[in-house]
N, C-alpha and C positions, 0 to 999 in steps of 0.2 A: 884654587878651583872655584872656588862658592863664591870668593869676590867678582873670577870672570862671569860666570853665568847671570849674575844680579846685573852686569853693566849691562851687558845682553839683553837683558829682560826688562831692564830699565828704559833701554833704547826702541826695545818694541812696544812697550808701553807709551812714550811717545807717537810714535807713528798708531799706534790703535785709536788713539785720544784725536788725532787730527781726523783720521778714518771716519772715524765712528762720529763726531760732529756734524761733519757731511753727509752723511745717512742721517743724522736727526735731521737735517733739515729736507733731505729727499723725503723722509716720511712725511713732511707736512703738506707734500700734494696728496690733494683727497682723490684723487683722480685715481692714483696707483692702487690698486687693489693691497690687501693686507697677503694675499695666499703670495703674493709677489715681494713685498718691502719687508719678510720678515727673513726671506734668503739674502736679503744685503747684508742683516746682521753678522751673516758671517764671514763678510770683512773684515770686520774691527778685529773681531773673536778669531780669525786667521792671523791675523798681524800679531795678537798675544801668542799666538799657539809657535808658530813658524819663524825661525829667525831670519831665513834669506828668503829671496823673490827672485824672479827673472826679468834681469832690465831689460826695459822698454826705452826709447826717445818718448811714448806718447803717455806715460805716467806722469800725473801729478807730483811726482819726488821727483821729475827732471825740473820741474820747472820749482822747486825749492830749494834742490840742491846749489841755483844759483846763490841764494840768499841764505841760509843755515844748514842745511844736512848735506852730509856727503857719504858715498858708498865704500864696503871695502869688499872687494872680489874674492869670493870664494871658494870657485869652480867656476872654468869657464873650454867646455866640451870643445867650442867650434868657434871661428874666427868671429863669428855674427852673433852668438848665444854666451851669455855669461849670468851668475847669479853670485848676488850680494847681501851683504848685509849693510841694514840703512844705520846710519853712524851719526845722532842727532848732537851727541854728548859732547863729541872731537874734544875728550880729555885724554886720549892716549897717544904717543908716537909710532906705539906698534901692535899689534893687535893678538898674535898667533905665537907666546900670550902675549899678554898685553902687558906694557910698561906704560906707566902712567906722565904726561909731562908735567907735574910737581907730586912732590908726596904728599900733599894733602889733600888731592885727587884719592891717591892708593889707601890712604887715611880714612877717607868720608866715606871710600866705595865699600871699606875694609867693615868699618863700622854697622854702617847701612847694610848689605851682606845679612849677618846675622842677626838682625831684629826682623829684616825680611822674612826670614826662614823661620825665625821659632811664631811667628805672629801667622805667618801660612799656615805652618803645620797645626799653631789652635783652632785657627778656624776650619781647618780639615777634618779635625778631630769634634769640632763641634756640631760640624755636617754630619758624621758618623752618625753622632748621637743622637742629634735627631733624627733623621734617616732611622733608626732602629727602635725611636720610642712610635715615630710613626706606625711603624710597619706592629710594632704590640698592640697597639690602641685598637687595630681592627683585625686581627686574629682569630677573634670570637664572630667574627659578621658569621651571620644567618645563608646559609645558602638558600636562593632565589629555586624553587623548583617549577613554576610554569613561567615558560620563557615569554617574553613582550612580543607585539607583533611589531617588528623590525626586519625590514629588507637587509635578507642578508646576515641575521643575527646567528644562524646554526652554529659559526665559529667563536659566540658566546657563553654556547651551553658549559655551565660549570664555570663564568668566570663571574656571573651578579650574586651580591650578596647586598644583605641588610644591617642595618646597626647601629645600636643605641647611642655611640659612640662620637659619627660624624654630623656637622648639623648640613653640609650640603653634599651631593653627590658629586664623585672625581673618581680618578684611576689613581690606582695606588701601587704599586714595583715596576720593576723594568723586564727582567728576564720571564714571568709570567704574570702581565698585570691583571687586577681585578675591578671591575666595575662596585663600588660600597657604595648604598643609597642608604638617606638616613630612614628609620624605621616610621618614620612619620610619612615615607612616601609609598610606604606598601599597598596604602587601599586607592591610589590614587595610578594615572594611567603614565606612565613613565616611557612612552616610546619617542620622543622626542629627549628627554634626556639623555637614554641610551643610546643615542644615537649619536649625541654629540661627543658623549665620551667615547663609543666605538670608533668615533675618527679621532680623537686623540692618540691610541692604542696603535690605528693603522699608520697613522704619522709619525708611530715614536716618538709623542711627545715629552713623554718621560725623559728618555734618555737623555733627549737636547736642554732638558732644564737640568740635569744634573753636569754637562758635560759643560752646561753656561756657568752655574755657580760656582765648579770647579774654577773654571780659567779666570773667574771674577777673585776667586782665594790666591791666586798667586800672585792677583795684580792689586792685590787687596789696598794699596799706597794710592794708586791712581783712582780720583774720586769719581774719575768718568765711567771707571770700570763698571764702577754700582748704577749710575744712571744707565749704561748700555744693559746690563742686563734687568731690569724693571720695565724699559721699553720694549725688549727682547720678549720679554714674559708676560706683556699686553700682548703684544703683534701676536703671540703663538694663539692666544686666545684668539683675538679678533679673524686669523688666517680659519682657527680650526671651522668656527661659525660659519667665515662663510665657504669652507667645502661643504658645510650641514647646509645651508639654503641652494646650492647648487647640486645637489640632489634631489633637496624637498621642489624648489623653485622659489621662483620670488611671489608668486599668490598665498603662500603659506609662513610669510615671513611676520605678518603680528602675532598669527598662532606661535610659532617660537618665538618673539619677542614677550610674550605674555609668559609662558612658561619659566622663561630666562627669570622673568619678576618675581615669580612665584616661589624661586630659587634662594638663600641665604650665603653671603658671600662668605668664603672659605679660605684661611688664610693658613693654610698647609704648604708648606715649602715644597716637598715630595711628592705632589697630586696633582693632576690636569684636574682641576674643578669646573665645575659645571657654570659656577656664581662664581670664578672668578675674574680678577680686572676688574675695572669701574665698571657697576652695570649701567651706567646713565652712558657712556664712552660705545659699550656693546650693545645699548639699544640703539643709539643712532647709527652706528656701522650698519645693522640689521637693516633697518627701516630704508634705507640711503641706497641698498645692493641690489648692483645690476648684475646680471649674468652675461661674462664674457665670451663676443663670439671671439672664432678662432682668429682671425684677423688682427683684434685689439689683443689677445695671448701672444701672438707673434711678436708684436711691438713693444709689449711689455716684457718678452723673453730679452728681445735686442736692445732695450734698454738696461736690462739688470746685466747683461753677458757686457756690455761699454762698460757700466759703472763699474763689476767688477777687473776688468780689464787694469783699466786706468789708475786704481785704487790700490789694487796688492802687485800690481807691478813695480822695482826699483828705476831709479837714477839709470837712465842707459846713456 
């Protein structure tokens, strides 16, 4: 059972790797906004997660399947409609299970299997643990009692705090997160910080960094896996920034570039930081941002809805 699932996982790891290439290279138009290239991430991160797709003729896996991958059908509702799984490996004859055609196929996969698994399961375990010394380190934060003047901030009251503890401010849990400033930014005016971490919180950015590094742990072999998720966790940054100048506007965009400086970069796993990402990377995003009208949001929706189309769809 643990050998088939590896093949499995093996095979979508594959296909993530090809995925997720193609989005690095779509993120290198500057053109496409960040609040937009950082939903493509979840292609790749779909292809790790999900073992089948619903073939298409107009997916890029038809036009591979002439050359190396091929599909194997594994529901197919309606004459027209069928979903697969993409099959890069073609080391088996039969799939449901699988038999292998040589044993040393059933040998390697045999093998590979369990170093898979106990090498996952450290790094799971190693997320725990930090995940929970995180979460001690600021325990003791100071609750904030005169709230900032931030639009919109009422649904903060009781979640800022202070502390000796962090050197830049970020969001720290998931299920009720907390805005921690370091104690150095008490006598100082913090409403553009809090701001930017209040759109972290409304984004759920937490969540989507724990939910990346997880699928990064199971694909822990595939070394694309770790580059997707570093650029995944730039973009969320650069995305979060600019919902914050698309509120402030773009006349107030060196005031928050300035602020952004004044910041200490934070290299906390568990925390939407304030200084984090390259700050030289997020001044120029800053400096660079237009405000999309609805027109160019259209264009950009219908390009990301193609790309993903074309991309997590199988062989049809």
């Amino acid at each position: 059972m643990l050998q088939e699932i590896f093949y499995w996982i093996f095979n979508m790891s594959i296909t993530a790797a090809l995925t997720g290439a193609l989005i690095l290279l779509v993120r290198l138009i500057k053109r496409i906004p960040r609040r937009i290239s950082v939903f493509l991430w979840g292609i790749p991160f779909l292809r790790m997660v999900v073992p089948f797709g619903l073939d298409s003729p107009y997916s890029l896996m038809s036009l591979l399947s002439r050359i190396t991958t091929k599909t194997v059908v594994v529901f197919q509702p309606t004459e027209g409609i069928e979903f697969s799984f993409i099959n890069s490996v073609m080391a088996a004859n039969s799939y449901f299970p699988i038999t292998y055609k040589a044993k040393v196929f059933e040998d390697i996969f045999g093998v590979s299997s369990v170093i898979w698994v106990i090498v996952a399961l450290a790094i799971f375990l190693m997320l725990e643990v930090l995940y929970i010394t995180t979460m001690k380190e600021v325990k003791d934060a100071t609750f904030l009692t005169r709230m900032p003047e931030v639009k919109d901030a009422a649904h903060l009251r009781g979640r800022i705090y202070y502390s000796e503890k962090v050197i830049s401010p970020a969001v720290y849990g998931i299920v009720n997160p907390k805005i921690i400033l370091p104690m150095s930014y008490k006598e100082q005016d913090n409403a553009l910080v809090i701001l930017h971490e209040e759109t972290h919180i409304r984004s759920f950015d937490n969540l989507w960094r724990i939910v990346a590094f997880a699928v990064a742990a199971v694909h822990w072999f595939n070394p694309l896996s770790w580059i997707f998720l570093k650029c995944f966790l730039t973009d969320l940054e650069l995305a979060c920034d600019e919902r914050v100048l698309s509120k402030l506007g773009e006349a107030r965009a060196k005031e928050y570039a300035l602020s952004l400086l004044e910041s200490r970069k934070s290299t906390t796993v568990f925390a939407s930081a304030f200084g984090g990402a390259k700050i030289r990377t997020r001044i120029e995003n800053i400096l660079s941002f237009k405000k999309m009208t609805w027109a160019s949001l259209m264009v950009f929706i219908a390009l990301a809805g193609v790309i993903f189309y074309v991309l997590l769809t199988n062989a049809g």
